[in-house]
VEXDREN-2710 file (C-alpha; in Angstrom, 1 decimal):
% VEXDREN-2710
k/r/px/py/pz
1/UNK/-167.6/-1.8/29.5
2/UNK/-169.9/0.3/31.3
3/UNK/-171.6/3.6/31.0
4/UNK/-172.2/5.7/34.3
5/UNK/-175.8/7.4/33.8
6/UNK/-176.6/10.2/36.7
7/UNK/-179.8/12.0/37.2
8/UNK/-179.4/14.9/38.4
9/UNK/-183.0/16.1/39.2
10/UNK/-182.8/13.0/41.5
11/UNK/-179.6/12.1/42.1
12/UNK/-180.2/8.7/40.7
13/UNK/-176.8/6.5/39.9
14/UNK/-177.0/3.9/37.4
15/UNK/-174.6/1.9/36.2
16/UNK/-175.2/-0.3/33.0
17/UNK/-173.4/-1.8/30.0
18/UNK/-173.1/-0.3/27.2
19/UNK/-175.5/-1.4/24.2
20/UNK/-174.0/-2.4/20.7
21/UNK/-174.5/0.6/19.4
22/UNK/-172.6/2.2/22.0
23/UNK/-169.8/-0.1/22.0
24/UNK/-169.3/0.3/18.4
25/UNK/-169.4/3.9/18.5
26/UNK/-166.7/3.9/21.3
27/UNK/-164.1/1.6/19.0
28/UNK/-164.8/4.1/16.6
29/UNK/-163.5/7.2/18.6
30/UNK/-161.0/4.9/19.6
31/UNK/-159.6/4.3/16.0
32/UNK/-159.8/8.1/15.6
33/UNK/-158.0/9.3/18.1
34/UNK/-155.1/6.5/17.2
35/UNK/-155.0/8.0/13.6
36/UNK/-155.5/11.9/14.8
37/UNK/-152.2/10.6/17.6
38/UNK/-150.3/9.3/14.7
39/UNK/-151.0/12.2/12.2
40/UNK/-149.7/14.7/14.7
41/UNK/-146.5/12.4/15.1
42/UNK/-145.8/12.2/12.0
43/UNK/-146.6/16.1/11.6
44/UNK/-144.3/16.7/14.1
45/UNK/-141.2/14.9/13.0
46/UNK/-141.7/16.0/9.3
47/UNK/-141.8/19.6/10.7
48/UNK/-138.6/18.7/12.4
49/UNK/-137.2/17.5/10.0
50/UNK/-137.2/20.1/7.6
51/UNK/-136.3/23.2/10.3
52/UNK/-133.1/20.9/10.6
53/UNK/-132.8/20.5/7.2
54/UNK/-133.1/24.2/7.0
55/UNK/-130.7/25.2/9.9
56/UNK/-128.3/22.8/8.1
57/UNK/-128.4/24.7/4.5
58/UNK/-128.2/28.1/6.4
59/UNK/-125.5/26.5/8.2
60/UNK/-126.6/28.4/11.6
61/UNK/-127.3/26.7/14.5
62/UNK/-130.9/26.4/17.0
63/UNK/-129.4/28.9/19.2
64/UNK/-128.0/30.8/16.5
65/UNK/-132.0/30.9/14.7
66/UNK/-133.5/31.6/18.0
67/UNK/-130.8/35.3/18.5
68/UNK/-132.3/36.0/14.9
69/UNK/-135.5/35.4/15.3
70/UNK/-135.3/37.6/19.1
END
């Protein structure tokens, strides 16, 4: 992988590989953002499933919750 370094005083381009450190640190955001992704899945569909679980006990439908909630 490579890291794209731009002076802008002089409009200098470098291109170079990342070092260890920064390789290292870049599978480490990448195993965040994998667990911050599947957190908010998993957020998501427990969220949906309980407003279904909900609509179901109230026995009312979505578009029936949505003219109540208008």
């Amino acid at each position: 992988m490579t890291k794209l370094v731009i002076d802008v005083e002089t409009g200098e381009v470098i291109q170079r590989d990342l070092n260890k450190a920064e390789k290292d640190q870049e599978k480490i955001d990448d195993a965040a953002s994998v667990a911050a992704i599947t957190t908010a899945k998993a957020e998501a569909e427990a969220k949906a499933t309980a407003k279904a679980a909900l609509l179901e006990r109230l026995g009312i439908t979505q578009d029936e919750a949505n003219l109540l909630l208008s």
